[in-house]
DONU-666705 format. One record per residue: x, y, z of N, C-alpha, C in turn; residue number from 1; residue in three letters. Coordinates in Angstrom, 3 decimals. Layout:
# DONU-666705
<<X,Y,Z>,<X,Y,Z>,<X,Y,Z>,NUM,ALA> ...
# end
This chain:
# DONU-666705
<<114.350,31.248,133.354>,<113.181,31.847,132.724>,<112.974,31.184,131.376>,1,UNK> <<111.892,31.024,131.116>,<111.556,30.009,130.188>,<110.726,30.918,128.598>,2,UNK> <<111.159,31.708,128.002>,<111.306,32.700,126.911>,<110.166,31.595,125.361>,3,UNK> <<109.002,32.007,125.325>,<108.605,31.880,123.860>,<108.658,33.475,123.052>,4,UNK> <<108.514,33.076,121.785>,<107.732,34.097,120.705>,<107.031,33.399,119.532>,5,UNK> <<106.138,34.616,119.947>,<104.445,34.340,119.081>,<105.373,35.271,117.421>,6,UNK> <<104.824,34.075,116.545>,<105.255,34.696,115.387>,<104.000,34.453,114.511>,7,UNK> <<103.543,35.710,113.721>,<102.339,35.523,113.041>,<103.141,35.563,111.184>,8,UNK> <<102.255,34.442,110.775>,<102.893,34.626,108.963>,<101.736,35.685,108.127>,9,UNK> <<101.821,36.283,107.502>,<101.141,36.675,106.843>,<101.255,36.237,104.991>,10,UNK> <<100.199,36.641,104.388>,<100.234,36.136,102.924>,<100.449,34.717,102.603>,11,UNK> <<99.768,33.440,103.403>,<100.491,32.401,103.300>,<98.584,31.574,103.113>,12,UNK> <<98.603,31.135,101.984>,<97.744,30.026,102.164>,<97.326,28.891,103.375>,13,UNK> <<97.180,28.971,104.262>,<97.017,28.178,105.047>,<96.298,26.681,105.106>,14,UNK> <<95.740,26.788,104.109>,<94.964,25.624,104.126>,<95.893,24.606,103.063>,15,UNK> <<96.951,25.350,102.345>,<97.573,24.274,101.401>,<99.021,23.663,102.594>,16,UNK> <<98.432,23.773,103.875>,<99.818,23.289,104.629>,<98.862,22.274,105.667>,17,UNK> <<97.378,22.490,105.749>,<96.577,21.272,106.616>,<97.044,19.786,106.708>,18,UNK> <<97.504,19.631,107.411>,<97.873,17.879,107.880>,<98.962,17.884,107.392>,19,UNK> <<100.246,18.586,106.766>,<101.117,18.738,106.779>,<101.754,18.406,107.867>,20,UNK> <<103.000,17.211,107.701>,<104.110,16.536,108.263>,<105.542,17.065,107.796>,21,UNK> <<106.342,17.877,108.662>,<107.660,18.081,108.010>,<107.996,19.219,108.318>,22,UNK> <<109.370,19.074,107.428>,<109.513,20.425,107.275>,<108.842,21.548,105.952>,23,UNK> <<109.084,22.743,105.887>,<108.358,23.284,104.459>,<109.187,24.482,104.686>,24,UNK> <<108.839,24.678,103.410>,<109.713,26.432,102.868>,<108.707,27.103,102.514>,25,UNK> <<108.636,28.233,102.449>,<107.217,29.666,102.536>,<107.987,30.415,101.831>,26,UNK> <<107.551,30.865,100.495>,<108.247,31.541,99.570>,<107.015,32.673,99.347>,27,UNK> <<107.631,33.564,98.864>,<106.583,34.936,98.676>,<105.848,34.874,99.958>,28,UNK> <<105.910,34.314,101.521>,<105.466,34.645,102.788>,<106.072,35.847,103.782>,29,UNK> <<105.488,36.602,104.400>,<106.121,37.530,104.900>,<105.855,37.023,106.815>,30,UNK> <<106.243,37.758,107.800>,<106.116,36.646,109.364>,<106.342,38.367,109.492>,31,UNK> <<105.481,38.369,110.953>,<105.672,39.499,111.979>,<105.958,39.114,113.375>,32,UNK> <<106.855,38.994,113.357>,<107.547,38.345,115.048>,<107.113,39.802,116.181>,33,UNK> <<106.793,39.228,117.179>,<106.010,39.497,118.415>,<107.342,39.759,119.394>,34,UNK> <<106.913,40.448,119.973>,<108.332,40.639,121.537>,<108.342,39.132,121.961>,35,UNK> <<109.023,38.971,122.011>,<109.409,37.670,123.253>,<108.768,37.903,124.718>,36,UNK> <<108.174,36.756,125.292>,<107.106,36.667,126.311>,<107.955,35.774,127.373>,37,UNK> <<107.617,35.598,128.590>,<108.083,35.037,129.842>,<107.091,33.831,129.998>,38,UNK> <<106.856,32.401,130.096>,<105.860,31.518,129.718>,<105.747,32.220,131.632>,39,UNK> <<104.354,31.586,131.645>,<103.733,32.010,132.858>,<103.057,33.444,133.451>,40,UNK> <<103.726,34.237,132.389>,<103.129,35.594,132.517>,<102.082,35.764,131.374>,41,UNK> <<100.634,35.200,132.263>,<99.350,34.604,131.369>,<98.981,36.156,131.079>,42,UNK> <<98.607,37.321,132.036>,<98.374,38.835,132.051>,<99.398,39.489,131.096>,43,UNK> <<100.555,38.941,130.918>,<101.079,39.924,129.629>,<101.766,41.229,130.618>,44,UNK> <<101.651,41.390,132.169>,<102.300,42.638,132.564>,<103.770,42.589,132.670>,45,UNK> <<104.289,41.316,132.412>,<106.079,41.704,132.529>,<106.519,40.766,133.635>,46,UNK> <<105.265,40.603,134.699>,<105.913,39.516,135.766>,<105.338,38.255,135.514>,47,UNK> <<105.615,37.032,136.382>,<104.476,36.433,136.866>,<104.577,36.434,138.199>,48,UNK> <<103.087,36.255,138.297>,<102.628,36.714,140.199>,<101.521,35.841,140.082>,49,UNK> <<100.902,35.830,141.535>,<99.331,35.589,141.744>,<98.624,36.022,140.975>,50,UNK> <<98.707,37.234,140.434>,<97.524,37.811,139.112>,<96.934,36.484,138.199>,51,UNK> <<98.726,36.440,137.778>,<98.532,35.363,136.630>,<98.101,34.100,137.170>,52,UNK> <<98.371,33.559,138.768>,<97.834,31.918,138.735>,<96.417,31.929,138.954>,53,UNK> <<96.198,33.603,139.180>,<94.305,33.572,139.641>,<94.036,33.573,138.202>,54,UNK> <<94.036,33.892,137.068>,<93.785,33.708,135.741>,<93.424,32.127,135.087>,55,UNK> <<94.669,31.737,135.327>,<94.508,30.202,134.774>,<93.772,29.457,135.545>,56,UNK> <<93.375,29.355,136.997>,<92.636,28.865,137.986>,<91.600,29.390,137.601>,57,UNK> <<91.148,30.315,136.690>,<89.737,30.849,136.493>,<89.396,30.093,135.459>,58,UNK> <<90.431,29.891,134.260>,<90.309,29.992,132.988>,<90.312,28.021,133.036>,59,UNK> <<90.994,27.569,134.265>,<90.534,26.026,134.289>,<89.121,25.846,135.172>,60,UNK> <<88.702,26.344,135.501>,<87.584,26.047,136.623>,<86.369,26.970,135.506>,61,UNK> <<86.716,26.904,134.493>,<85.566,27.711,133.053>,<84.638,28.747,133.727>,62,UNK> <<85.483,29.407,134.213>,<84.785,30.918,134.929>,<85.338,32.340,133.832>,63,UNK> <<86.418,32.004,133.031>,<87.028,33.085,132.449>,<87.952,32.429,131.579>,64,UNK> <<87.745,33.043,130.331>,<88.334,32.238,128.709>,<89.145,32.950,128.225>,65,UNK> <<90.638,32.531,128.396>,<91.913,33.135,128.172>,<91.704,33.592,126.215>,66,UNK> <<92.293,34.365,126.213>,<92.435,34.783,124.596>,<93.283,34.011,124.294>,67,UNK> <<93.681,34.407,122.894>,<94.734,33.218,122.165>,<96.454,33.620,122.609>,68,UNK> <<96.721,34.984,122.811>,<97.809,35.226,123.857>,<98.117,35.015,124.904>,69,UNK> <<97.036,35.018,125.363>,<97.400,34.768,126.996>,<97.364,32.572,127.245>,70,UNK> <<96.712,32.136,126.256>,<96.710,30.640,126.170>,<98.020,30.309,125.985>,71,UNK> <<98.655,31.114,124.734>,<100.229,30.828,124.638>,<101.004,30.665,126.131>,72,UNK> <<100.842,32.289,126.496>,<101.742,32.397,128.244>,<101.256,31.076,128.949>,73,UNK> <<100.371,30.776,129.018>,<99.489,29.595,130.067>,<99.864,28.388,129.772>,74,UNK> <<100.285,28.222,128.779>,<100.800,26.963,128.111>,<102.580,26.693,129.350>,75,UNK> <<102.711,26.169,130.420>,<103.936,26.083,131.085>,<104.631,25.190,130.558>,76,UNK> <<104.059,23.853,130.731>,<104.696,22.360,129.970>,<104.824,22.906,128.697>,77,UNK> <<104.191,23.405,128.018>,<104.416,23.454,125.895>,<104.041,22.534,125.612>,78,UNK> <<103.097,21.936,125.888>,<102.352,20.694,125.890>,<100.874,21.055,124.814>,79,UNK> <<100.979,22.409,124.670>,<99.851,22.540,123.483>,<98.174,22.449,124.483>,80,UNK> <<98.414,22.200,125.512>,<96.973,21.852,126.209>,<97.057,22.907,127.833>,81,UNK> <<95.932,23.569,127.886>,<96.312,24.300,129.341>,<95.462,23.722,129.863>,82,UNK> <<95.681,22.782,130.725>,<95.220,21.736,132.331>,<95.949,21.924,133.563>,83,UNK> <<95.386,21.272,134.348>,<95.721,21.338,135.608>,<97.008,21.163,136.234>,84,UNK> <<98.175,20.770,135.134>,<99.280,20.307,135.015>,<100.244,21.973,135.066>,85,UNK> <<99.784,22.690,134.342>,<100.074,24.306,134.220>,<100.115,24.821,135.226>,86,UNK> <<98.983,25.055,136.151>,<98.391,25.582,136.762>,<98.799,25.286,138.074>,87,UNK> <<99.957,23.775,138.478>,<100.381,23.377,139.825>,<102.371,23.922,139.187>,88,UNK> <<102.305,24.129,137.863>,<103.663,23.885,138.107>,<103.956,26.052,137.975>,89,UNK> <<102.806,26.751,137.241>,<102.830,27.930,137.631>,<102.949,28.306,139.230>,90,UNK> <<101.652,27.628,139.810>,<102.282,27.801,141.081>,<103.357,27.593,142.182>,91,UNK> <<104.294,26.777,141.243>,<105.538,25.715,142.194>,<106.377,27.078,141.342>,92,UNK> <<106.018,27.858,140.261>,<107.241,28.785,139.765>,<107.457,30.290,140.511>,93,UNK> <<106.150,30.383,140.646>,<105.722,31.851,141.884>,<106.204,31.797,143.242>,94,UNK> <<106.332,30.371,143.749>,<107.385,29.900,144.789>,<107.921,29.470,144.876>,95,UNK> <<108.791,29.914,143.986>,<110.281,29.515,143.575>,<110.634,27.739,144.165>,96,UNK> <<109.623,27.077,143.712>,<110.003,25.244,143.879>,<110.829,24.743,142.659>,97,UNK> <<110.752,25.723,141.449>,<110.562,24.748,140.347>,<111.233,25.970,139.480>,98,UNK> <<112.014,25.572,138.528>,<112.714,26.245,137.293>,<111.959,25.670,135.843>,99,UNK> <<111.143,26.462,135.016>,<111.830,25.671,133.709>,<112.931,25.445,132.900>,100,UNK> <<112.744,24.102,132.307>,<114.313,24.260,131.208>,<113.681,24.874,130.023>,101,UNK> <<114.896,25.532,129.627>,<114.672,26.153,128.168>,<114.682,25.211,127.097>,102,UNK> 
# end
C-alpha cells in the first residue's frame, strides 16, 4: 500500500519561496497535517475499487474535474501529472497485477 499525507502550512508567505530550489527552514510557520491517505483511493472512502477507477476515467476523458484532494489520491506514479499512465496502473492495482513501492 502506497501511503501519502497532504500537509497544509499555514502563516507562511508563499510567494517569498516562488522558484525556490532547495532546501528551506519556515520559522514563525505553523503546518496542519491531514490523516494519511491510500494513493488510489481518488473518492476518499477508505478503499480503492471501481468507484475510484470510474472517477479518474471521468476526470481523464474531461467529463468530471477532480478537486485538489482527490488529484493528490489520483496522482499513482507521484509524477505530479494525472494521465493515462494512473489510470492503467490504478486499474492493474484493483486487480491485484501490480504493487506500489513505497
Amino acid at each position: 500500500i502506497k501511503v501519502g499525507y497532504r500537509v497544509t502550512l499555514i502563516n507562511v508567505d508563499v510567494d517569498a519561496f516562488r522558484g525556490w530550489e532547495g532546501n528551506m527552514e519556515l520559522t514563525n510557520a505553523g503546518f496542519l497535517a491531514e490523516e494519511p491517505f491510500e494513493f488510489g483511493d481518488v473518492n476518499g472512502d477508505g478503499r480503492v475499487n471501481t468507484a475510484d477507477y470510474v472517477l479518474l476515467k471521468r476526470h481523464i476523458m474531461m467529463t468530471y474535474k477532480l478537486n485538489e484532494d482527490q488529484l493528490t489520491r489520483a496522482d499513482i506514479n507521484g509524477d505530479g501529472k494525472i494521465l493515462t499512465q494512473d489510470y492503467v496502473l490504478l486499474k492493474r492495482l484493483i486487480m491485484g497485477t501490480w504493487t506500489p513501492k513505497n
